[in-house]
PAKELO-55109 format. One record per residue (C-alpha): x, y, z. Coordinates in steps of 0.2 Angstrom, whole numbers, padded with zeros to 4 digits, always signed. Example, Ala and Ser with C-alpha at 12.3 -4.5 7.8 and 13.67 -1.06 7.14 Angstrom:
! residues 2
+0062-0022+0039/+0068-0005+0036/
***
This chain:
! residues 236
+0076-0049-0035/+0073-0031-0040/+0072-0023-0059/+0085-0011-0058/+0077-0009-0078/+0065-0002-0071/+0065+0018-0065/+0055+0025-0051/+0056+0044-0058/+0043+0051-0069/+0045+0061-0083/+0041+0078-0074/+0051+0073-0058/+0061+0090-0060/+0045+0102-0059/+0038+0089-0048/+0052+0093-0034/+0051+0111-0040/+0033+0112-0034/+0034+0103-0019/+0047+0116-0014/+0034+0126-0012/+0026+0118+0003/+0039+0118+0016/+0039+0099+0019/+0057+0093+0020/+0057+0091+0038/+0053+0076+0050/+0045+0089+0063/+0028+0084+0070/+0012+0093+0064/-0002+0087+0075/-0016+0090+0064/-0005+0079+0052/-0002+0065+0066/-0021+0066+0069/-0027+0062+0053/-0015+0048+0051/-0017+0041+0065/-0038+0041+0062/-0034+0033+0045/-0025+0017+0051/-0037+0016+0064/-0052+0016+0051/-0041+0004+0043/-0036-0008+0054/-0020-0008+0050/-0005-0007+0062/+0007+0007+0053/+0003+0022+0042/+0014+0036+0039/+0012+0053+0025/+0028+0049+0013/+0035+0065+0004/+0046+0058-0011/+0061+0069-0014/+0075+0070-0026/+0086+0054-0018/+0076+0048-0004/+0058+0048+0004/+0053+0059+0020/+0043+0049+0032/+0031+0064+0040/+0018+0060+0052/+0022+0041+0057/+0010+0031+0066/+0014+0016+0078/+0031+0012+0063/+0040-0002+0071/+0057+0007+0070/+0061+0025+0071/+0064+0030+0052/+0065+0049+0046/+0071+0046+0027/+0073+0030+0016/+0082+0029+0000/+0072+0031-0014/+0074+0014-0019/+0066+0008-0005/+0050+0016-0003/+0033+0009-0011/+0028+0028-0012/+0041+0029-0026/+0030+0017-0037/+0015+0025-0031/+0018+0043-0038/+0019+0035-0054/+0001+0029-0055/-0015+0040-0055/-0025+0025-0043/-0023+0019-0027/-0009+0008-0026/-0014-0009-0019/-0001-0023-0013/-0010-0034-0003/+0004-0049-0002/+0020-0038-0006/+0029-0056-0003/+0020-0063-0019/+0020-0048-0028/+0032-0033-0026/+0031-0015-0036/+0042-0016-0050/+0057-0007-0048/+0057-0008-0029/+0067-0015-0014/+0056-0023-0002/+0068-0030+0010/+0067-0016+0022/+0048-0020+0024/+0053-0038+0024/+0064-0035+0040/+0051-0024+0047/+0038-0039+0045/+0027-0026+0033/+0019-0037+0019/+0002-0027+0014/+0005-0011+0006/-0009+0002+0003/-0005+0020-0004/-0014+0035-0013/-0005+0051-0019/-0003+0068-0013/-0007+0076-0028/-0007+0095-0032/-0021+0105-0039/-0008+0107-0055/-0005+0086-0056/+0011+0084-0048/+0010+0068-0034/+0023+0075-0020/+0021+0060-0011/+0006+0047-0004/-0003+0044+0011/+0000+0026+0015/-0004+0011+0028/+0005-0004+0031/+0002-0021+0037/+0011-0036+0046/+0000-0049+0037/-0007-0051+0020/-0023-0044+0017/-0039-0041+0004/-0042-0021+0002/-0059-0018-0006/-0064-0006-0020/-0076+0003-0005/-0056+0004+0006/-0047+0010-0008/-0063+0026-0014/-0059+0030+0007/-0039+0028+0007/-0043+0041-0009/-0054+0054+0000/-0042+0054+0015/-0026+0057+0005/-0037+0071-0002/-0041+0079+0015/-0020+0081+0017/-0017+0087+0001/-0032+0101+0007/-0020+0103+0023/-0005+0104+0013/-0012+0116+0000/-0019+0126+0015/-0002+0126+0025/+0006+0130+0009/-0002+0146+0006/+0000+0151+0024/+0018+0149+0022/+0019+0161+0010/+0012+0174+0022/+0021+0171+0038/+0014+0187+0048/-0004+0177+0045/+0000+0161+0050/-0002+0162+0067/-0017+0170+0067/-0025+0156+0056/-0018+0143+0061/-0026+0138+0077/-0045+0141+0073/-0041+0127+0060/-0033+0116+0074/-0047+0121+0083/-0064+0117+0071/-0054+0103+0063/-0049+0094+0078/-0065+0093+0085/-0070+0085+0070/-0054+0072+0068/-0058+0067+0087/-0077+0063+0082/-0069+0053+0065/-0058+0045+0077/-0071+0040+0090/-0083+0034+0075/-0068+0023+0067/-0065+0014+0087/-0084+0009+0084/-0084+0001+0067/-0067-0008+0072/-0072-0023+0080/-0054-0029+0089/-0042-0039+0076/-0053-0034+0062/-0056-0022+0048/-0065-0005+0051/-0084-0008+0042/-0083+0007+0034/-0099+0014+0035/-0107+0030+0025/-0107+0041+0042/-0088+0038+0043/-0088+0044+0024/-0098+0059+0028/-0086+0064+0041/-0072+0065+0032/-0080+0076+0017/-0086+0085+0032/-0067+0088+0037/-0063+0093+0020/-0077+0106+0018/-0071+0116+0034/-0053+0115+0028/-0059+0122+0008/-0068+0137+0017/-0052+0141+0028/-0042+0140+0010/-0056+0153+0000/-0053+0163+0015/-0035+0166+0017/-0033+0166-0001/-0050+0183-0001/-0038+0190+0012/-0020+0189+0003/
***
């Protein structure tokens, strides 16, 4: 039974939706550098779903989904375990969500969806607000190590580097274009390499061994996308 005592809005929820107005997220509309590094993070992981989840003022945007067993654009806010995530710092860990639920939360959506492993980091600006997490999901149960959680963490800060990027592009229109696709370009050879790395640790039915060159990569990722950032931000 769910808490209702319980509330899933932070204290600063109002600047919270007033920052993450500023980066153009509140539509469903593919991104593929978006698809591509979530789809590389469930692969690394193992796991059968993952998804980008923007938390908004009543519901939560499902962006970028991977392999979700239902088409599913929003949720109620209620719903979502992204909604208990923004209120923690951590990574948010349920490995059995059948023994132990976030307070506050209603579960039995992922209950019908067959979803009882729950892992989520935030999205959190350079100012502290958490617009929403990065998140994979599972059918079964399952252990998540401290090693998977520091990795969930580095990835979630790769988007937020996206997002902050796009962010400041979309404040610029007449230069987005023109910036744009060498970012596609240099970061999806990267993602593709990631990907191809993450295929190779996975052995089939298992868990990705999470190896230092995987780790590399993805700091790697997140170097090229910080000089595009210092960049556009010397030319505007």
């Amino acid at each position: 039974m769910v808490d209702n005592s319980i509330s899933l809005i932070p204290a600063n929820d109002a600047a919270r939706l007033h920052a993450l107005e500023g980066y153009h997220l509140l539509d469903a509309r593919s991104e593929k550098v978006l698809d591509d590094v979530v789809a590389a993070t469930a692969r690394l992981f193992g796991v059968s779903n993952a998804m980008l989840s923007i938390v908004e003022k009543d519901e939560v945007l499902v962006k970028a989904p991977y392999n979700l067993p239902v088409a599913i654009e929003r949720v109620p806010r209620g719903q979502s375990m992204c909604s208990a995530t923004i209120l923690q710092d951590d990574t948010a860990v349920y490995e059995n969500m059948n023994l132990a639920s976030a307070p506050g939360v209603d579960i039995s959506l992922l209950q019908q969806l067959g979803l009882s492993f729950y892992a989520g980091h935030n999205l959190r600006t350079p100012e502290g607000y958490n617009l929403g997490s990065l998140c994979v999901y599972d059918g079964p149960p399952r252990q998540f190590s401290p090693v998977e959680r520091a990795l969930l963490a580095t990835l979630a800060g790769l988007v937020m580097r996206l997002l902050e990027l796009r962010r400041i592009l979309g404040a610029h229109a007449d230069s987005t274009a023109v910036l744009w696709n060498p970012v596609y370009q240099a970061i999806g050879g990267q993602l593709s390499r990631l990907t191809a790395l993450a295929e190779r640790t996975t052995p089939p039915g298992g868990t990705a061994q999470l190896t230092e060159p995987v780790v590399a990569e993805v700091k790697a990722i997140a170097g090229i996308v910080d000089q595009f950032v210092t960049a556009t931000l010397k030319r505007v």
